[in-house]
C-alpha positions in Angstrom: 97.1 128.9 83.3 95.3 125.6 81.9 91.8 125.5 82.3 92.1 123.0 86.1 94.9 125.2 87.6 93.9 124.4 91.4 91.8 121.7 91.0 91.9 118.2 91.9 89.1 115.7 90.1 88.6 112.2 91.0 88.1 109.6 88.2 87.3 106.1 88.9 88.2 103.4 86.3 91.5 105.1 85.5 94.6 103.1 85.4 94.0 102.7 80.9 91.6 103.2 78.4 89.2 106.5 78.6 89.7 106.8 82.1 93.2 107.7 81.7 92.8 109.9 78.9 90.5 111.6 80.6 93.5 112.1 83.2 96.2 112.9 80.7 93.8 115.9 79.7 93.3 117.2 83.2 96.7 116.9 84.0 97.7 118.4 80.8 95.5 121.7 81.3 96.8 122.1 84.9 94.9 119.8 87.4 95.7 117.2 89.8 94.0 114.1 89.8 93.1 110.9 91.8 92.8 107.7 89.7 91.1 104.5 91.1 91.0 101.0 89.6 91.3 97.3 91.3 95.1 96.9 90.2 97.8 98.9 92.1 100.3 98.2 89.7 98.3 99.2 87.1 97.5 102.3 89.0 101.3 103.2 89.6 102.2 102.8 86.0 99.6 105.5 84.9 100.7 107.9 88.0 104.1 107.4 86.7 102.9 108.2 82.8 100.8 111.4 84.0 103.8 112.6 85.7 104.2 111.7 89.4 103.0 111.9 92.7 102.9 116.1 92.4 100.2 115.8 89.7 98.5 112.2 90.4 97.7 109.5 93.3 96.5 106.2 92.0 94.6 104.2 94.9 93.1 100.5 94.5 90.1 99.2 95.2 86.4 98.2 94.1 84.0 100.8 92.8 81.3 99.5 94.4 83.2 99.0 98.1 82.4 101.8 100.9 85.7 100.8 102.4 87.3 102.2 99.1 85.3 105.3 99.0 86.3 106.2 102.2 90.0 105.6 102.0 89.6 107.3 98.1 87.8 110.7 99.9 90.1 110.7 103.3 92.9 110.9 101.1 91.6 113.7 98.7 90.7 116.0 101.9 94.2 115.8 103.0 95.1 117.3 99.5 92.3 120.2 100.2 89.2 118.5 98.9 87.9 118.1 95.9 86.6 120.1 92.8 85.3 117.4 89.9 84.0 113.9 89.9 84.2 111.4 86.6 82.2 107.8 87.2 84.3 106.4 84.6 84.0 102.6 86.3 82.1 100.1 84.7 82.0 96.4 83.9 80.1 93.9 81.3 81.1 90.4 82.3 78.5 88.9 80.5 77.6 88.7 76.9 74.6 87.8 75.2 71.0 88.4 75.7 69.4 89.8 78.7 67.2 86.7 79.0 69.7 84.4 79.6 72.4 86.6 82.0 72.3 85.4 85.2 70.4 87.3 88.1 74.0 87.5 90.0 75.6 88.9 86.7 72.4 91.2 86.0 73.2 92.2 90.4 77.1 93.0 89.7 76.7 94.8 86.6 74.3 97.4 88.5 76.0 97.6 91.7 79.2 98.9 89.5 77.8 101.2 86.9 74.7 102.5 88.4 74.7 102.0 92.3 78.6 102.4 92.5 78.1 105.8 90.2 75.2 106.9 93.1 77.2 106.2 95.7 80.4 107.8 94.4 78.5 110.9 93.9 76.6 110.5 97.3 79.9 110.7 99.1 81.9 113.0 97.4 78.9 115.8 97.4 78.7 115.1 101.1 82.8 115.3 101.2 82.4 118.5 100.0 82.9 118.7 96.1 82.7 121.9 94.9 82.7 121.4 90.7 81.1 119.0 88.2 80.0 115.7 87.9 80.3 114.0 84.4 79.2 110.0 83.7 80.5 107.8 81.1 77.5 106.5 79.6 77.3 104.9 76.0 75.8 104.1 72.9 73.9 101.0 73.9 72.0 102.7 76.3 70.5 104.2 73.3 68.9 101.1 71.8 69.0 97.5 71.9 72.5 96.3 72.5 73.0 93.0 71.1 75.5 91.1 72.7 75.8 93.6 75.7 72.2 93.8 76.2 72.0 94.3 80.0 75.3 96.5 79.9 73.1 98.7 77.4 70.3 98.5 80.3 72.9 99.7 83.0 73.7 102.7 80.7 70.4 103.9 80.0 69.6 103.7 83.6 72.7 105.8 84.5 71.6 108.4 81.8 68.6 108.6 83.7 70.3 109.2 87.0 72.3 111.8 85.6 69.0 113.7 84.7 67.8 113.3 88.2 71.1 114.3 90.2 71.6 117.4 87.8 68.1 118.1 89.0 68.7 117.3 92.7 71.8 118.9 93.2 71.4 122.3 91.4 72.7 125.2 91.1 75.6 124.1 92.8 76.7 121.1 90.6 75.9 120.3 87.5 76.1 117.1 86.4 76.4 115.5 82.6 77.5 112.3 81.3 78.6 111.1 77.5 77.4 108.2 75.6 80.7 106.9 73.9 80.3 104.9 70.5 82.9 101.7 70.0 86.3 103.5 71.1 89.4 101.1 70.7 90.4 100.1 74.7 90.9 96.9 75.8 87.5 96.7 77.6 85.8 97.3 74.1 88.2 94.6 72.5 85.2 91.8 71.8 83.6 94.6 69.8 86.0 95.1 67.3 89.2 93.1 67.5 89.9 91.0 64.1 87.2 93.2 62.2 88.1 96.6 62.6 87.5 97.9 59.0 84.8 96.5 59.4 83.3 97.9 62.5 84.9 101.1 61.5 83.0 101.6 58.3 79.3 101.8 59.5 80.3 105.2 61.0 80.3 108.3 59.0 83.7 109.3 59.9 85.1 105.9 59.2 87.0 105.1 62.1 86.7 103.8 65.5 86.7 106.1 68.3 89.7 106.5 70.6 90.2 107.4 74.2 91.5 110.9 73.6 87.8 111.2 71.6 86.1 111.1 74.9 88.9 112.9 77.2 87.6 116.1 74.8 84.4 116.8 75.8 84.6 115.1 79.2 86.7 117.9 80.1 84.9 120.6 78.3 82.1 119.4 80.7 83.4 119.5 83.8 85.2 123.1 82.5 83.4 126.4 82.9 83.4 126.4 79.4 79.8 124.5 79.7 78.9 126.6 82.9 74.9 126.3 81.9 74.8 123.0 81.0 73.4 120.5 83.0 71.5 116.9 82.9 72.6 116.5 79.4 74.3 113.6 77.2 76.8 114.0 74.6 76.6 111.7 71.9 80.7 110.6 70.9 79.8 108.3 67.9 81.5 109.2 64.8 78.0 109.8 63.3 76.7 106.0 64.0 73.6 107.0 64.9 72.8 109.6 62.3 71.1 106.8 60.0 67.4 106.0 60.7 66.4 102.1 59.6 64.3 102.1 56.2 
């Protein structure tokens, strides 16, 4: 039996990239899964590609829409509730410094990856989830982010949330998030495309990351292999962060 035999885990921002890794790997060790994004097509494709409507139900919508939430958790009770949440959603529609991003861009960009991460959690603790939480951070909330400076500000503020839920809602959940370096998705594309050698080699292990990199531990944290962990961060960054300045 795979390590999610029984299970069904929600992740939002799944139809590509790490979300749907992150799927693949449940699905691969024996759990359902419900995948969310805004495009249905999208959506169906990855259903299709994790196996079918026996292992996967892909349903549209905004992460930070209640109306969505609500459809997302009436359909997960009619398939017996639900064990393990992923806040994999997240935008950066703006790039450049946090000076000049608009106060409407600076609004959306936390509504999504922080508020929409509280309220996901919010509503599926109260629909009755039973498991682990785990948030998809990153590097930038680490530091200063040029270029995605406020996206780096969203992330650090969702590492702090995941500090203060852990603490909230022990010992029944435990909650966790990773902090993913550059990993080669279409949403990371600006970061790398055209210069990938060259982003690659100011890692240690030479290479970018790649979804399946994150899919790893996300899994091992919402597994009982990590059973007394809890308000943590996992660092996914090939070693970028090893070297100090000076």
């Amino acid at each position: 039996m795979g390590r999610f035999e029984g299970t069904t885990t929600l992740v939002t921002g799944a139809s590509r990239g790490i979300g749907l890794a992150i799927a693949q790997r449940i699905v691969a060790d024996g759990g359902r899964v419900v995948i969310t994004a805004r495009g249905q097509e999208a959506l169906d494709a990855a259903v299709e590609g994790l196996g079918g409507s026996d292992v996967a139900v892909g349903i549209a919508g905004k992460a930070d829409d209640p109306a969505h939430r609500e459809e997302v958790l009436a359909r997960i009770a009619e398939m017996g509730g639900l064990d393990h949440l992923v806040n994999n959603a997240g935008i950066n529609p703006a790039y450049g410094p946090a000076l000049e991003i608009e106060d409407s861009v600076v609004h959306k960009i936390l509504d999504v990856n922080v508020v929409g991460a509280l309220a996901w959690t919010r509503d599926c603790v109260a629909a009755g989830l039973r498991g682990a939480i785990v948030n998809i951070s990153s590097v930038s909330a680490l530091g200063a982010a040029p270029g995605i400076a406020f996206y780096g500000v969203s992330k650090a503020a969702l590492m702090s949330l995941t500090q203060q839920l852990a603490f909230e809602l022990a010992p029944s959940i435990r909650v966790n998030a990773v902090a993913p370096a550059v990993i080669k998705t279409k949403f990371a594309k600006a970061l790398y495309e055209g210069r990938e050698e060259e982003v690659a080699a100011k890692y240690p292990l030479a290479r970018l990351g790649n979804p399946e990199d994150v899919a790893g531990p996300v899994t091992f944290l919402l597994s009982d292999d990590a059973a007394w962990i809890t308000g943590q961060t996992i660092v996914i960054d090939g070693g970028g962060t090893l070297a100090t300045v000076g």
